[in-house]
C-alpha positions as CSV (number, residue, x, y, z in Angstrom):
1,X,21.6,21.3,2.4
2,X,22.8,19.0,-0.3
3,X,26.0,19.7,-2.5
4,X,25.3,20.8,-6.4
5,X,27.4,17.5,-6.7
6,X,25.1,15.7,-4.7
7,X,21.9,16.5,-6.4
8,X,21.6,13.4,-9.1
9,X,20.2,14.1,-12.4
10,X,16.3,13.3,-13.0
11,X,14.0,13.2,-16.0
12,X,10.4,14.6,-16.4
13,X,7.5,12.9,-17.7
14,X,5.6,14.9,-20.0
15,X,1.5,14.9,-19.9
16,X,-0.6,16.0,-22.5
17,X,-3.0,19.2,-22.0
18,X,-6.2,18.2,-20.8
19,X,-7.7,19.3,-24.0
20,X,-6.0,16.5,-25.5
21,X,-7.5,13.9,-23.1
22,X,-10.3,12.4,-25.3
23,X,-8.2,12.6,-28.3
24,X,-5.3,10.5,-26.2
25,X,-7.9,8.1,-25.0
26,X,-9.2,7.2,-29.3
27,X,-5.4,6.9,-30.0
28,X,-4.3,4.8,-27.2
29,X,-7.6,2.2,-27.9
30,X,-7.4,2.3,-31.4
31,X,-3.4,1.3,-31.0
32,X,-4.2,-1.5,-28.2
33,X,-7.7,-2.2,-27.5
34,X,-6.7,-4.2,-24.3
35,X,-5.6,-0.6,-22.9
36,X,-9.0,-0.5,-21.4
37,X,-9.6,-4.0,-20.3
38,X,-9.3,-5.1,-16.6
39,X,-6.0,-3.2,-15.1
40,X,-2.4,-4.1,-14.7
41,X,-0.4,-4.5,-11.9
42,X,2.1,-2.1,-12.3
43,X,1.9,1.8,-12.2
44,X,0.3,3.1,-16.0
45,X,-0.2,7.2,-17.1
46,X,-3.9,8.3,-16.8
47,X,-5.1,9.5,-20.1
48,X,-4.3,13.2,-20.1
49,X,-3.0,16.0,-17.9
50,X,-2.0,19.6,-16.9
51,X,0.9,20.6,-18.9
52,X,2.7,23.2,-18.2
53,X,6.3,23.7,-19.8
54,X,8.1,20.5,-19.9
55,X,4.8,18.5,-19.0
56,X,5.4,20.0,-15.1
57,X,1.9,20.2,-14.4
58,X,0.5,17.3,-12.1
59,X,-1.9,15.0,-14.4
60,X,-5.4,15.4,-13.5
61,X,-7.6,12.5,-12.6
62,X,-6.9,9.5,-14.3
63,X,-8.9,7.9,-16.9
64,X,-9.2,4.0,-17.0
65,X,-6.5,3.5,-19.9
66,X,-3.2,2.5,-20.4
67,X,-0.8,3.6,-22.8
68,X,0.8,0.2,-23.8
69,X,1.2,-0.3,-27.8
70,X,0.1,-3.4,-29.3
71,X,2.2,-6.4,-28.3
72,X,4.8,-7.1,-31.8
73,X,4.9,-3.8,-32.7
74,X,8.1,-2.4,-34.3
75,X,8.2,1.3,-33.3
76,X,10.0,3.8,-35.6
77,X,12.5,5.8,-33.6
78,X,14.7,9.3,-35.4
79,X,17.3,11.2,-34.0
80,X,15.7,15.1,-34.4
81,X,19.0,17.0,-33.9
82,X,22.0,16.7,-31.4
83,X,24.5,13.7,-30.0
84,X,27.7,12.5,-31.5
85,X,28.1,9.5,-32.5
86,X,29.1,7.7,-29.8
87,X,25.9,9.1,-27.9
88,X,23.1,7.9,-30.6
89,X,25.0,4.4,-31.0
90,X,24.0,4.4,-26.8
91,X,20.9,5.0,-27.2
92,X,20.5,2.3,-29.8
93,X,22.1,-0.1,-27.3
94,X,20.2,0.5,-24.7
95,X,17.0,0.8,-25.9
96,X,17.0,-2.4,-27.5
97,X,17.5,-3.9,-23.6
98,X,13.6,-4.0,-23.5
99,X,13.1,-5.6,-26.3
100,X,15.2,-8.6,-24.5
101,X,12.0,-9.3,-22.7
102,X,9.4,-7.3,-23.7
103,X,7.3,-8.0,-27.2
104,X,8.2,-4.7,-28.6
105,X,11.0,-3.8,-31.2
106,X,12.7,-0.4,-32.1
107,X,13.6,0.5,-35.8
108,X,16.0,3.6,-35.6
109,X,15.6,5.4,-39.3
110,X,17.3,8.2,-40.4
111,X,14.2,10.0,-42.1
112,X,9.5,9.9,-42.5
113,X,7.7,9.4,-40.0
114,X,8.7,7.9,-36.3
115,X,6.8,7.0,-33.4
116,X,9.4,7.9,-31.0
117,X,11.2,11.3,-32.3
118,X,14.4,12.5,-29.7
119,X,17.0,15.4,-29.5
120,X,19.7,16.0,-27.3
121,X,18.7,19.8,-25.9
122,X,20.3,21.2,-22.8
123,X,17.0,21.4,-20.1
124,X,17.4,17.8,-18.7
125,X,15.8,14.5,-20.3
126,X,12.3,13.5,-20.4
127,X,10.1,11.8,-22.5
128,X,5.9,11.7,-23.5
129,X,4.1,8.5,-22.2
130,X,3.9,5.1,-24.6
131,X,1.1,6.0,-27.2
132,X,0.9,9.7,-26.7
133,X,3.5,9.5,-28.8
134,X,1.9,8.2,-31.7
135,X,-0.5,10.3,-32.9
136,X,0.6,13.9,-34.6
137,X,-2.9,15.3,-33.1
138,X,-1.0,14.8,-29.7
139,X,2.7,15.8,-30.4
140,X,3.2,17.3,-33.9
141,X,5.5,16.0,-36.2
142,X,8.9,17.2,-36.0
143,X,8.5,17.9,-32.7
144,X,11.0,15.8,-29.8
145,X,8.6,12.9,-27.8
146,X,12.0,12.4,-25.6
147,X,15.0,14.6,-25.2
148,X,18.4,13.3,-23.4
149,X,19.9,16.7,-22.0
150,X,23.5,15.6,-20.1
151,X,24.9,13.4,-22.7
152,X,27.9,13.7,-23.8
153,X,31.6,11.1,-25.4
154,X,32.7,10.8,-21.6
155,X,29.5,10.4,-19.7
156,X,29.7,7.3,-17.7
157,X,28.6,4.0,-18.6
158,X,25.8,3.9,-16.1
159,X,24.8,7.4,-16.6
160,X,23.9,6.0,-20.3
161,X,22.3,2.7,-19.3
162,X,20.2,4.2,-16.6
163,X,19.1,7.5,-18.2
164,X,18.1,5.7,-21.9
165,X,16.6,2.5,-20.0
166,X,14.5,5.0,-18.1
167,X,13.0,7.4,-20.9
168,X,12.5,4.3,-22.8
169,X,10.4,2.8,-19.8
170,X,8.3,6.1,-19.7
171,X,8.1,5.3,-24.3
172,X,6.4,1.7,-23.6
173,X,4.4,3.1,-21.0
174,X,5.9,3.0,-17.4
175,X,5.8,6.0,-15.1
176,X,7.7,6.6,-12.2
177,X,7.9,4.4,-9.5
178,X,7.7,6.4,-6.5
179,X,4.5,8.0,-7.7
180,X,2.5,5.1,-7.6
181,X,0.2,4.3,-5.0
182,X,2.1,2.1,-2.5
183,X,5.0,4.5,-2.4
184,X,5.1,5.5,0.7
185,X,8.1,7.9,0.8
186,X,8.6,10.6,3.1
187,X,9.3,13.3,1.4
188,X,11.9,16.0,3.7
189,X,9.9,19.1,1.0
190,X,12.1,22.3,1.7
191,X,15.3,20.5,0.9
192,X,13.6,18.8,-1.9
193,X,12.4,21.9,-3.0
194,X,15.8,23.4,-2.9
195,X,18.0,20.9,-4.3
196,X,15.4,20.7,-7.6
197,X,15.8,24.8,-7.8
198,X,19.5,24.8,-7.7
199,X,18.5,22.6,-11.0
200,X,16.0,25.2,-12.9
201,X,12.8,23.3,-11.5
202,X,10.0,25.2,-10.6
203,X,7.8,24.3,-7.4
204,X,5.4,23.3,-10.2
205,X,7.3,20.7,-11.7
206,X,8.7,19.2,-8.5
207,X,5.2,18.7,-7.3
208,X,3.7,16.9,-10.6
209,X,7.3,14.9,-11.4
210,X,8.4,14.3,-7.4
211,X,5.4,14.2,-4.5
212,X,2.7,13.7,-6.5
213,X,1.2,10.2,-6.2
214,X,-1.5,8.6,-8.1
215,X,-4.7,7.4,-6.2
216,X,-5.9,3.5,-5.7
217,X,-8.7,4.6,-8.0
218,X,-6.1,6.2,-11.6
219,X,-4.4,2.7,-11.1
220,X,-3.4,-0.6,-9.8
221,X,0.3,-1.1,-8.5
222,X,2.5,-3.8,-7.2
223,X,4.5,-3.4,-4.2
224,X,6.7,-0.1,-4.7
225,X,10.3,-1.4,-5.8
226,X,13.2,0.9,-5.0
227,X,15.3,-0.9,-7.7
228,X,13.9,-0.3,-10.9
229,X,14.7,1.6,-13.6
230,X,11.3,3.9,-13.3
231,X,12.7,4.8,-9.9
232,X,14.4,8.2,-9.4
233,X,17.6,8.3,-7.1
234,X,16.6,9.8,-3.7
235,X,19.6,11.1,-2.1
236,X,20.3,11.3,1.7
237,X,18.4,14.3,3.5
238,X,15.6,14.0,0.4
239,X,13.2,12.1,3.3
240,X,12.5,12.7,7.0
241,X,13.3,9.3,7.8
242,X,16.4,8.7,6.4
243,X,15.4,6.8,3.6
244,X,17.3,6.5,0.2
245,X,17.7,4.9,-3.2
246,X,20.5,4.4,-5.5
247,X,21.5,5.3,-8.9
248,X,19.5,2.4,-10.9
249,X,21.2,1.7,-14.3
250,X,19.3,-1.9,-15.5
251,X,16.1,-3.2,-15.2
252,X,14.9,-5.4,-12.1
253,X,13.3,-8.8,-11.9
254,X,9.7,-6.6,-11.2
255,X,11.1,-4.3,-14.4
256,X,11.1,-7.3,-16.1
257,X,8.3,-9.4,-14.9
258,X,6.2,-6.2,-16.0
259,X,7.8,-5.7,-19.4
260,X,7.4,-9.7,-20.1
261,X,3.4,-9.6,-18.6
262,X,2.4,-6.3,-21.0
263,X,4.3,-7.4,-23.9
264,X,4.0,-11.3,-24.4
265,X,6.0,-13.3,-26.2
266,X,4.7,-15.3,-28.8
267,X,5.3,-18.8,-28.2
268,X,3.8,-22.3,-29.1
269,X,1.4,-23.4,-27.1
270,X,0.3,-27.1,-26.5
271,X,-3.4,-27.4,-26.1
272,X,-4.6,-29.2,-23.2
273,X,-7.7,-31.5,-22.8
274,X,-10.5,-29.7,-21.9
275,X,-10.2,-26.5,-22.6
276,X,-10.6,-25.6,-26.5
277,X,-11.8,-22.2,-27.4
278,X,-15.2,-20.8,-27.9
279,X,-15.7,-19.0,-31.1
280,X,-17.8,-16.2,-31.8
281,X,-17.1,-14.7,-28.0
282,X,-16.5,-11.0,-27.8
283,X,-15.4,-9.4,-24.0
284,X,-15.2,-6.2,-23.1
285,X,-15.5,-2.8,-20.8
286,X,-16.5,0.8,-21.1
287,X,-16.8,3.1,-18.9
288,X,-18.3,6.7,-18.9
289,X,-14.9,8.4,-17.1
290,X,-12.9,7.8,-20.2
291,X,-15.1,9.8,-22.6
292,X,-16.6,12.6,-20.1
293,X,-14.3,15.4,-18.5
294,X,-13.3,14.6,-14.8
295,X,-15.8,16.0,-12.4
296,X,-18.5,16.5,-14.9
297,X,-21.9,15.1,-13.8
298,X,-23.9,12.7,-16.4
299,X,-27.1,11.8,-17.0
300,X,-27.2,9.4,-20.0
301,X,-23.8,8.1,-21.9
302,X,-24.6,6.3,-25.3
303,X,-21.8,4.5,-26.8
304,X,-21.5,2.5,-29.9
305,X,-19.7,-0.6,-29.2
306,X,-17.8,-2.1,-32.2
307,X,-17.5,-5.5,-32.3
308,X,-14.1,-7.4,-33.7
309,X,-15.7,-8.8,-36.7
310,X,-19.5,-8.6,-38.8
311,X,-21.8,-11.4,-37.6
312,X,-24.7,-13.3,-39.8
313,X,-27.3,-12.1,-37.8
314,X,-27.2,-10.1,-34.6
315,X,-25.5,-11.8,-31.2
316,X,-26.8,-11.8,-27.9
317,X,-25.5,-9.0,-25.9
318,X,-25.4,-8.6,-22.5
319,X,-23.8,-6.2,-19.8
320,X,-23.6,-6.0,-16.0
321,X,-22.1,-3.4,-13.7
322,X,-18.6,-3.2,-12.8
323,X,-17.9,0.8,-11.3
324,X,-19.9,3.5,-9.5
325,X,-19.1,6.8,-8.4
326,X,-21.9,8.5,-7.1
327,X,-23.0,11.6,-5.3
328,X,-24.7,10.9,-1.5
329,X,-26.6,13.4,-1.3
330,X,-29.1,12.5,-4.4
331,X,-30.8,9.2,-5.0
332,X,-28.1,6.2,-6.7
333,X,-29.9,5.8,-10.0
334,X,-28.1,4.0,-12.7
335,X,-29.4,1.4,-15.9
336,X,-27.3,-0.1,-18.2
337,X,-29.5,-0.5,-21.0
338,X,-28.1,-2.1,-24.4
339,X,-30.7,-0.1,-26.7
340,X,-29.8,-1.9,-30.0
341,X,-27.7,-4.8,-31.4
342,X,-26.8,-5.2,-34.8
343,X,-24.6,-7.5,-36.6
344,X,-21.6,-5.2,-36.3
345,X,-22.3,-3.3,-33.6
346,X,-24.0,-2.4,-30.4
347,X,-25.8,0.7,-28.8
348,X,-25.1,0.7,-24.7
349,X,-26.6,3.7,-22.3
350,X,-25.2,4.1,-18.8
351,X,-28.8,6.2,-18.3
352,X,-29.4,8.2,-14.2
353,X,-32.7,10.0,-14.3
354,X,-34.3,12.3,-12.0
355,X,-31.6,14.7,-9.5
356,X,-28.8,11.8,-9.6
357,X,-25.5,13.2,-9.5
358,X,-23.7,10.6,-11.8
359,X,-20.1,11.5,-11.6
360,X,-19.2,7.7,-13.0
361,X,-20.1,4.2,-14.5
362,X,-19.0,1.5,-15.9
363,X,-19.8,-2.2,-17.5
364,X,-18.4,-4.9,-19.0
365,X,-19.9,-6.6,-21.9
366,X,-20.1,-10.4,-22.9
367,X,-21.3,-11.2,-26.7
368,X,-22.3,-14.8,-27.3
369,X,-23.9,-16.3,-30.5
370,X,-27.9,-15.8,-30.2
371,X,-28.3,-19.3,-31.4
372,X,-26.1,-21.1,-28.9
373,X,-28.0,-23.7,-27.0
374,X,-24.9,-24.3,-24.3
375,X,-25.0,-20.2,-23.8
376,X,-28.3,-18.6,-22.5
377,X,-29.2,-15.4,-21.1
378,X,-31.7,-13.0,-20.3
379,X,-32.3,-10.4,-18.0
380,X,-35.1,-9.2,-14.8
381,X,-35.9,-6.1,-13.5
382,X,-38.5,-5.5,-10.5
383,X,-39.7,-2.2,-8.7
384,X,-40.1,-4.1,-5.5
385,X,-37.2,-4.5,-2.5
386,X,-36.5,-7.3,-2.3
387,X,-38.0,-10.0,-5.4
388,X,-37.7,-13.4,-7.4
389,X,-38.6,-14.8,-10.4
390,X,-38.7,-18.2,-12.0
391,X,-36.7,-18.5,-15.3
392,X,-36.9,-20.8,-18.2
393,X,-34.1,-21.7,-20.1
394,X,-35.0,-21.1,-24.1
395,X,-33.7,-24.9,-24.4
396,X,-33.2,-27.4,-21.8
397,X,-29.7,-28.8,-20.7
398,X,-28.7,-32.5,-20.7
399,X,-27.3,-32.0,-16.9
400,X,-27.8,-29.1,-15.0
401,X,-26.2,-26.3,-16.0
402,X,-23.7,-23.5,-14.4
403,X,-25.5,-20.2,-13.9
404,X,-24.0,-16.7,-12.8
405,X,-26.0,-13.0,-11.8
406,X,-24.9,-9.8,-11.4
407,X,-26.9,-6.6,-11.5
408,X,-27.5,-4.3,-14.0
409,X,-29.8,-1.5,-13.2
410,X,-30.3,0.4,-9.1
411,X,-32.3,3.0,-7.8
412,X,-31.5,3.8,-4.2
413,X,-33.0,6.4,-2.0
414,X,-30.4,8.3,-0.7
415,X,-31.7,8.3,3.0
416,X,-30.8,4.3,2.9
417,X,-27.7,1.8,2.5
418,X,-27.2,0.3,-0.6
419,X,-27.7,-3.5,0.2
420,X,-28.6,-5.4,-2.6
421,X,-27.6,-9.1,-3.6
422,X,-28.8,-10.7,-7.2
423,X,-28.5,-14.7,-7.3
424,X,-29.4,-17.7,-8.7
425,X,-31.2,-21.0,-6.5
426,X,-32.7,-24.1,-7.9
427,X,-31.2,-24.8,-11.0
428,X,-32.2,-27.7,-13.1
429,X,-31.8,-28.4,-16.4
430,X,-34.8,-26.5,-17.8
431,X,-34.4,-23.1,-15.6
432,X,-33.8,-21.2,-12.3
433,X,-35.1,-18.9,-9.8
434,X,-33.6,-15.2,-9.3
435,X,-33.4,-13.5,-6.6
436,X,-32.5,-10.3,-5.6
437,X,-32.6,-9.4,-1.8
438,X,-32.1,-6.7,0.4
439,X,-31.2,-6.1,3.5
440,X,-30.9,-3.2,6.9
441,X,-32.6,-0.2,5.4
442,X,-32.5,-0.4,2.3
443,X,-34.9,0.9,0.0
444,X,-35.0,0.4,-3.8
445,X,-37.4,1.7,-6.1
446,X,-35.6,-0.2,-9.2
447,X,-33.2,-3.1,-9.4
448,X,-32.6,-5.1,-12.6
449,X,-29.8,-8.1,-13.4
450,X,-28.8,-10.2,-15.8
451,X,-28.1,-13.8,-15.9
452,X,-26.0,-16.3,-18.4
453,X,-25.9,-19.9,-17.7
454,X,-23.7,-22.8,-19.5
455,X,-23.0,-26.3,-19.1
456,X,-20.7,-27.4,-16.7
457,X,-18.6,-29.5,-19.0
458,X,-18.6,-26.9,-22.0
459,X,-14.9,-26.7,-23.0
460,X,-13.8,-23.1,-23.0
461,X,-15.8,-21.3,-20.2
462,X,-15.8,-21.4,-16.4
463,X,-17.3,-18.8,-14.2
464,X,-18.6,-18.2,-10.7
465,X,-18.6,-15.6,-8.1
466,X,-16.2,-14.0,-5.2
467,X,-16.9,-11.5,-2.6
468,X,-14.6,-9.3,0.0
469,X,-16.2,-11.4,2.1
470,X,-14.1,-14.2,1.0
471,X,-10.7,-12.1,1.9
472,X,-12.0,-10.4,5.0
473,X,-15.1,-10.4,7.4
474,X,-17.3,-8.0,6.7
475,X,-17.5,-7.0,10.1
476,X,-15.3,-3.9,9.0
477,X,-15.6,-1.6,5.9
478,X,-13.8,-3.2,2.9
479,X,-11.1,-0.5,1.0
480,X,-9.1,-2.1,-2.1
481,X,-9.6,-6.0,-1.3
482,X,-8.1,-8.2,-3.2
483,X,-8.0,-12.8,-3.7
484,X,-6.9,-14.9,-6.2
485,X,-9.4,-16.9,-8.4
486,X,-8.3,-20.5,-9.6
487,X,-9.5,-21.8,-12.6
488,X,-10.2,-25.7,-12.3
489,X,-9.0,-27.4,-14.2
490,X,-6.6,-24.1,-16.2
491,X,-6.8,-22.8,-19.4
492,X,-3.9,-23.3,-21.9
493,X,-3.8,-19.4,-22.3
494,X,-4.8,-16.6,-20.0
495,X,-8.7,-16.5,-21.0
496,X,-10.5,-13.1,-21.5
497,X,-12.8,-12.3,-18.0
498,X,-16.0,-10.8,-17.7
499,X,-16.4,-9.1,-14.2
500,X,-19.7,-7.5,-13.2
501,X,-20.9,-6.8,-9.7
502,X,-23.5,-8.7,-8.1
503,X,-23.5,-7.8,-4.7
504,X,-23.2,-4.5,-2.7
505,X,-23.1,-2.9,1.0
506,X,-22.5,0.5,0.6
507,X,-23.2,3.1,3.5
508,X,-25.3,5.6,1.6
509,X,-24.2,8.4,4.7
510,X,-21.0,8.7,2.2
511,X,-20.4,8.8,-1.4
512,X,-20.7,5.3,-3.3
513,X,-17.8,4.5,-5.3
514,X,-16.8,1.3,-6.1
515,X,-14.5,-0.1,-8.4
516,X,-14.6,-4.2,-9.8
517,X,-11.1,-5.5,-11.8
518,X,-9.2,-8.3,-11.9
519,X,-4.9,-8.3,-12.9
520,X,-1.8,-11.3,-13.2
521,X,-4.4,-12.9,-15.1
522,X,-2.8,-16.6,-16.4
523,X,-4.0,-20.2,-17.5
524,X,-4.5,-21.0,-14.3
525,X,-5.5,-18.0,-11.5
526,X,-6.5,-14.5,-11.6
527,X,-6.5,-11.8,-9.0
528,X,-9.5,-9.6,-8.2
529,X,-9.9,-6.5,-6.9
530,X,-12.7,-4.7,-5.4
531,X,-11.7,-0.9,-4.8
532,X,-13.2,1.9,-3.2
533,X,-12.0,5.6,-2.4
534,X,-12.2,8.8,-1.5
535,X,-15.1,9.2,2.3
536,X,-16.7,5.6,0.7
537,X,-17.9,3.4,2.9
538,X,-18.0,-0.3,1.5
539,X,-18.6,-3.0,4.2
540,X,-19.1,-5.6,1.7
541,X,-19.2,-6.2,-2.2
542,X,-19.1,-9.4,-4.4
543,X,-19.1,-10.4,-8.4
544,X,-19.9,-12.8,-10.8
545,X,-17.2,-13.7,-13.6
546,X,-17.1,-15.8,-16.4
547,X,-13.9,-17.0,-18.1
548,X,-13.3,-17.6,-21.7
549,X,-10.8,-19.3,-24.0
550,X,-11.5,-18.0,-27.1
């Protein structure tokens, strides 16, 4: 048994109630609508959780959000009650470390309203997650969004760097460390358990703040690094095989690569030949998980998408699938069906019919002028298994033309795989054939996809298609595959990606989930993920992107 001496000092993260989950999920979009766009490589909060006191309940399942601010945003920070001066002049100092690297700034003021509002209570130090702490809805005014609960004139240098550094990791969005996915830490419980009770933790919190670990599905991590600031210390005799961690007191070079990545810099960039911007290009996601309560079955979502400015007349609009979660033991029926564009908005419906258990969907969009010759689209849906079609291009191309698939709409019986392929042959100048194709015993009553094609030389755009067949065979079921994607030639600015599904080989014997992102996205590369979880069985899956510099 550890020594009361021995037992460092740790912080709790604080979650929302669940009831505040929706209400978490408006703020954090309407702060930062990239929180919901393809996910980041380092471990992000899920949009609500279990609260019990101190935010000790474990979170629930993760929504598909971050809870980054908008990059350049000042945030208004006030000292509730407590702390010499000495102590608030360290938390100024400290704090401002992030902004060293990261594009984020803190304004301490001594009165109104702040975004980040602390005290200096006894009960240890802890602190709400980035843009839960925005909204009064969330936290009320007046009330603490991070307390530090052991300072004091004498504390220690390094208790100060560590401690602020860390709650103000949790402020911009971090969690911690060793409750990511790829934490593999073996946890020794009783004397865990013990050492946190000798501390006025309940089993409760230890759970939600110490063993608990998101799943590949809440987010995407990096490799788990024992030296940053998010980390807890982890003492001797805390694991079973004698594993341990240090006091952390600054910020690594993956604290930092992460900080620099979610809160770019604004700097001049030199355009390069080649790749100038498309205008009028809008790219998006949504996906039903992060409006519907976890574990609640759906039928049909309708969602107004709002697009970032009013056009002349109404754009082309087109979606494609990007994440299933289905039940096995009912038939796979899913369209995404935009029902109505307008000049300023759209109306999408991620619609299952019949005894489907939906527990989850999920699209990306791509908007394009409606009067663009160099971008066409359309769509094809067919009743048979396996089909084709011949399509014409509204306008003919001067050379042919680069064209990309991926499906929209499935209806599989739930007795048979889910093998399905949508792609394009033949392409000339003035059109293409379609194909979608099935294979082993598969047997689809619906299947619909959607193409877009563009020159090959257009400046600005770039697509094409990958597969987990590409990283691994297929000979055995693929679980969280990942490549890299090069753009050739690159982009002078990390372009905005449209990922949809356009191939599947799912054993139907199990659930279907499946999950399509890419993350480290840059001028020049991007890495994709395709994701499953939980009794899935995935032997194979593949997508279509396209690539903007807009």
């Amino acid at each position: 048994m550890l020594a009361d001496d021995e037992i460092p000092r740790y912080c709790a993260q604080l979650f929302l109630p669940a009831e505040l989950a929706e209400r978490a999920v408006e703020v954090a979009l309407k702060e930062n609508p990239e929180n919901i766009i393809n996910s980041p490589d380092m471990t992000v909060p899920p949009a609500g959780g279990a609260a019990p006191a101190q935010g000790s309940g474990p979170p629930r399942m993760g929504l598909f959000v971050r809870k980054m601010w908008k990059p350049g945003r000042t945030l208004r920070v006030r000292f509730l009650s407590g702390g010499s001066a000495l102590v608030r002049s360290k938390v100024k100092q400290y704090a401002a470390v992030w902004s060293e690297y990261a594009n984020i700034n803190f304004q301490f003021v001594d009165s109104g309203d702040a975004d980040i509002r602390i005290t200096f209570a006894s009960g240890g130090s802890w602190s709400y997650i980035g843009t839960d702490c925005k909204d009064t809805t969330l936290v009320p005014a007046g009330q603490a969004t991070m307390n530090f609960g052991w300072f004091h004139d004498k504390s220690q240098e390094s208790d100060f760097s560590g401690t602020i550094m860390h709650e103000f990791g949790h402020a911009i969005g971090c969690v911690h460390e060793h409750s990511q996915p790829n934490a593999d830490i073996q946890w020794n419980k009783p004397v865990v358990l013990a050492a946190y009770a000798r501390q006025g933790w309940t089993a409760e919190m230890v759970e939600s703040n110490i063993f608990f670990q998101y799943n590949r599905f809440d987010v995407t991590a990096t490799n788990f690094d024992s030296l940053s600031i998010m980390e807890y210390p982890i003492p001797k005799g805390f694991t079973t095989d004698g594993f341990v961690v240090g006091y952390n007191d600054r910020l690594s070079s993956d604290d930092i690569a992460f900080a620099r990545r979610m809160y770019p810099k604004q700097t001049p960039i030199e355009p390069q030949p080649g790749r100038k911007g498309i205008q009028n290009v809008e790219i998006g996601v949504f996906n039903t998980i992060a409006v519907t309560s976890p574990g609640a079955a759906v039928k049909n979502h309708r969602t107004i998408v709002g697009f970032a400015k009013e056009y002349s007349t109404s754009p082309a609009f087109t979606v494609g699938l990007n994440f299933l979660d289905f039940d096995k033991s009912h038939n796979l029926r899913i369209r995404s069906k935009v029902d109505t564009v307008l000049p300023s908005q759209a109306m999408l419906n991620l619609q299952s019919w019949g005894d489907t258990v939906q527990n989850a969907s999920g699209v990306s969009w791509f908007l394009y002028p409606s009067d663009d010759n160099d971008i066409q689209g359309g769509s094809f849906t067919t009743k048979n298994a396996g089909a084709d079609t011949t399509i014409t291009f509204r306008h003919e191309y001067s050379s042919i033309p680069r064209v990309v698939v991926f499906l929209t709409a499935l209806d599989v019986d739930k007795s048979t795989n889910c093998c399905v392929k949508a792609y394009a042959s033949n392409v000339t100048t003035r059109g293409f054939k379609l194909h979608i194709e099935t294979w082993s015993n598969s047997k689809l009553s619906e299947c619909g996809a959607s193409w877009v094609a563009h020159p090959v030389d257009k400046p600005g755009i770039f697509s094409g298609s990958f597969s987990t067949q590409d990283a691994t065979s297929c000979t055995t079921a693929q679980v969280n595959k990942k490549g890299t994607l090069l753009f050739t030639p690159s982009f002078d600015k990390p372009p905005k990606m449209f990922l949809a599904l356009n191939m599947l080989d799912i054993d139907r014997g199990n659930d279907t989930r499946v999950r399509l992102s890419g993350s480290s996205i840059s001028g020049q590369q991007m890495e994709w993920h395709i994701d499953s979880w939980g009794n899935a069985t995935v032997n194979a899956a593949g997508a279509a992107y396209i690539a903007i510099n807009s």
